[in-house]
Steps between C-alpha positions, in 0.01 A plus 500: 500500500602851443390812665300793395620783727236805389607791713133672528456911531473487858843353484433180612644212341281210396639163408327272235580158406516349116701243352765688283571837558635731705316931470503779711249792438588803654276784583482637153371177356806408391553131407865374532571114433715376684738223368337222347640188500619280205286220399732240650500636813116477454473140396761419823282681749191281392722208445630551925146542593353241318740267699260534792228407276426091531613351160703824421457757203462226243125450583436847449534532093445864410535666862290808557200368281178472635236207467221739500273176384566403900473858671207675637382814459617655863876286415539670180419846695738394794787386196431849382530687747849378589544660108493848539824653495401882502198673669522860568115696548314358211755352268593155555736281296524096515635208343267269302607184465494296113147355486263751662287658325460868578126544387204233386141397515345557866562132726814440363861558663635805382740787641223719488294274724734532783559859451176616759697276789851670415374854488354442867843325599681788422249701648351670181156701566451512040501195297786403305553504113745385260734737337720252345572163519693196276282217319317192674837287428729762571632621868589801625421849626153609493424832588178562721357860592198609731486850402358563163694799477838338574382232254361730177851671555693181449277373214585855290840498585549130348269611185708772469837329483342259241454804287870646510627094555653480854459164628375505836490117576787246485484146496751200492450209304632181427540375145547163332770646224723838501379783305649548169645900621569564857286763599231622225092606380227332445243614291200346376121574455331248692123370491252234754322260299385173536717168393324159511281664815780633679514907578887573290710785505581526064751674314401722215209698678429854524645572859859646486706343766865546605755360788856546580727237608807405610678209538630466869725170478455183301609184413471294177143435561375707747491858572409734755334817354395832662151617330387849455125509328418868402169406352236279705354210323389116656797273487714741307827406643402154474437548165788734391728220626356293297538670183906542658493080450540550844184391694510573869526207738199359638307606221231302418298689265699675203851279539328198264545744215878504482579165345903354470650282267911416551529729774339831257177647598227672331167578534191256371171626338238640820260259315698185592632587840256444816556595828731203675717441804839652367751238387861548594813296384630227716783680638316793609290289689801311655637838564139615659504205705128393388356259266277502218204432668573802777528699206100613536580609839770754396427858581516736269847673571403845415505778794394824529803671705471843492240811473617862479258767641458863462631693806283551791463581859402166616658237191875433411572508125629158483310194609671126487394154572730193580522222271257201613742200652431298238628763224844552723547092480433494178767763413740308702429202318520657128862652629348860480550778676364870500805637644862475568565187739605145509286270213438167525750262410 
């Protein structure tokens, strides 16, 4: 665990617990990370705990994911609450793990559905909202407000830097194959139709869409990639990867349309390629320690790290979210690394 020490305007300091990260907000609303630590030293900290565990780590395949088919409605809120990593007057900040979905039809277990029992947690008098927040699949920040001022500011600030094309939002994905360049655009016009019954994300639409990326670190087969979508459209990094030949990991929705033949990829025909558990090459699932029938249960490696905000009294400009355990083993097991530091062997 790391701590959150939030020094408050009265001058107090308040301490908050999370799993990977180390901030101190000063009295200006001034986030400051504090050193984050390499995703070795990640994977060793869960592997040292997980020793106390009865049968060890190894029983645990994807750490950090949740079975939300087993949990309740007032365990998902409790798992939730021990989420939020940022909560100053009405703007809160948490970290949704893969496989939640953040809205959906009334009954069903959604972030949204908990939101009511975290807004009186943190002792909230207005209902939260969503400002922003990753995919269904994805993790990450999402950004929660109780003032509809605070949150109508936000929301022009982010349409506005669509329009002059600041990214705001940074996420870090793994990728089965390197980018051609290191660091590059994507842009596409993108359309949602319907293939064989199934709601698609197309290329050659009427919706202009465009993301940055860079390649972090990589390995013959792998890479890890830092995403920066300007425009906002469902699945568009997943999809943008895709059209890279380079289909994020865990993705079981667009990655059946890049095909391989003697080790050279390219992309099939929409028409002939359905949604299907992603298929990866023997030694990447040696090297990911899982086999092919595991392979359903992969999460979709694709995190949504960082939001900048405009300044104000009560919000730091910089938001970030620790990678879920199971991302930080898989980067130890794939030999990558986001920053300097000892790589696996």
């Amino acid at each position: 665990m790391r701590t959150l020490a939030l020094s408050s305007r009265s001058g107090r300091d308040v301490e908050l617990r999370c799993s990977s990260v180390v901030v101190r907000v000063d009295g200006a609303g001034t986030w400051v990370p504090g050193k984050i630590r390499n995703p070795k030293e990640e994977y060793q900290m869960f592997l040292q705990k997980s020793k106390k565990m009865e049968g060890g780590p190894h029983n645990m395949l994807f750490p950090g994911m949740l079975q939300l088919e087993t949990l309740s409605h007032k365990e998902l809120t409790e798992v939730m609450k021990t989420a939020v990593l940022y909560h100053n007057g009405p703007l809160v900040a948490l970290n949704k793990p893969p496989g939640l979905a953040v809205t959906g039809k009334p009954g069903e277990l959604t972030l949204l559905s908990v939101l009511p029992e975290i807004g009186q947690h943190l002792g909230l008098s207005q209902e939260l909202h969503i400002v922003r927040a990753p995919g269904k699949e994805s993790s990450g920040l999402v950004l929660l407000s109780s003032c509809p001022r605070i949150t109508k500011t936000f929301q022009n600030f982010f349409i506005q830097s669509r329009r002059v094309q600041k990214p705001t939002v940074t996420y870090w994905a793994v990728t089965v194959g390197v980018p051609a360049t290191p660091k590059g655009e994507i842009q596409v016009a993108l359309k949602l139709d319907q293939v064989r019954g199934a709601d698609l994300t197309l290329k050659e639409g009427v919706k202009k869409t465009l993301t940055r990326f860079f390649v972090e670190d990589s390995t013959p087969d792998c890479a890890l990639v830092k995403l920066q979508p300007i425009t906002a459209f469902p699945n568009q990094l997943l999809v943008h990867m895709v059209l890279q030949l380079c289909p994020v990991l865990g993705d079981h929705l667009y990655s059946a349309r890049v095909g391989s033949v003697l080790g050279e990829s390219f992309l099939l025909p929409v028409e002939t390629s359905v949604p299907q558990t992603q298929v990866l090459s023997e030694l990447l699932l040696h090297r990911l320690h899982i086999t092919p029938k595991e392979m359903a249960l992969l999460p979709l490696h694709l995190h949504l790290h960082q939001i900048l905000l405009p300044q104000t009294s009560m919000a730091p400009t910089m938001l970030i979210a620790p990678l879920p355990p199971f991302f930080s083993q898989t980067l130890w097991n794939l030999g990558l690394q986001m920053s300097d530091g000892p790589r696996k062997k």
